[in-house]
C-alpha positions as CSV (number, residue, x, y, z in Angstrom):
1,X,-78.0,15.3,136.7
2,X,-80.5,12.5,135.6
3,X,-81.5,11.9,138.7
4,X,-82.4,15.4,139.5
5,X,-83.7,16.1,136.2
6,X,-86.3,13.2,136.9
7,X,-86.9,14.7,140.3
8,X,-87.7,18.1,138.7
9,X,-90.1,16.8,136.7
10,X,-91.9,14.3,138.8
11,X,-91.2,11.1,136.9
12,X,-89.4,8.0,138.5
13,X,-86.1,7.2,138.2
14,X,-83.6,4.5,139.3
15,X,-80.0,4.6,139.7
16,X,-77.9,2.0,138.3
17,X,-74.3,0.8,140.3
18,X,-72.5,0.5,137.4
19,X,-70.4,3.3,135.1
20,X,-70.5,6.6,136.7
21,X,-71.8,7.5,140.0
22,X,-71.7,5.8,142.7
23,X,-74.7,5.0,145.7
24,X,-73.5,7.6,147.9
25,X,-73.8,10.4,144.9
26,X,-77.4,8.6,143.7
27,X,-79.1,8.7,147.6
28,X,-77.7,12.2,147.5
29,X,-79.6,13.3,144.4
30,X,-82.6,11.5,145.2
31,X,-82.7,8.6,143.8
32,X,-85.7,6.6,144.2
33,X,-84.4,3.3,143.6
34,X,-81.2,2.0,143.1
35,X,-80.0,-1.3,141.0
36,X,-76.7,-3.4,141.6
37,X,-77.6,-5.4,138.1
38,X,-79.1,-5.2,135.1
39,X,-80.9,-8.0,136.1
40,X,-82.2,-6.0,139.2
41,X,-83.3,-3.0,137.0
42,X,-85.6,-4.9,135.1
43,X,-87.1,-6.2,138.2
44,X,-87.6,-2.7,139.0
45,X,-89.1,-1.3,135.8
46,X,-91.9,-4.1,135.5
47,X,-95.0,-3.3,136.1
């Protein structure tokens, strides 16, 4: 529901692999980018 919340309401999002949900469910929501590791995610959230 995150995911399509952001969608909704034009802001970016990214999906995290880890805790719930899984790739398959993120890419179906929409999901505009997807992390593996925390370490990855902050990659993708600097400017």
């Amino acid at each position: 529901m995150d995911i399509e919340g952001a969608c909704h309401h034009g802001m970016r999002d990214v999906g995290v692999l880890w805790g719930f949900g899984g790739r398959e469910e993120l890419t179906a929501a929409g999901a505009g980018a997807l992390a593996s590791t925390p370490a990855e995610l902050g990659r993708l959230l600097s400017p």
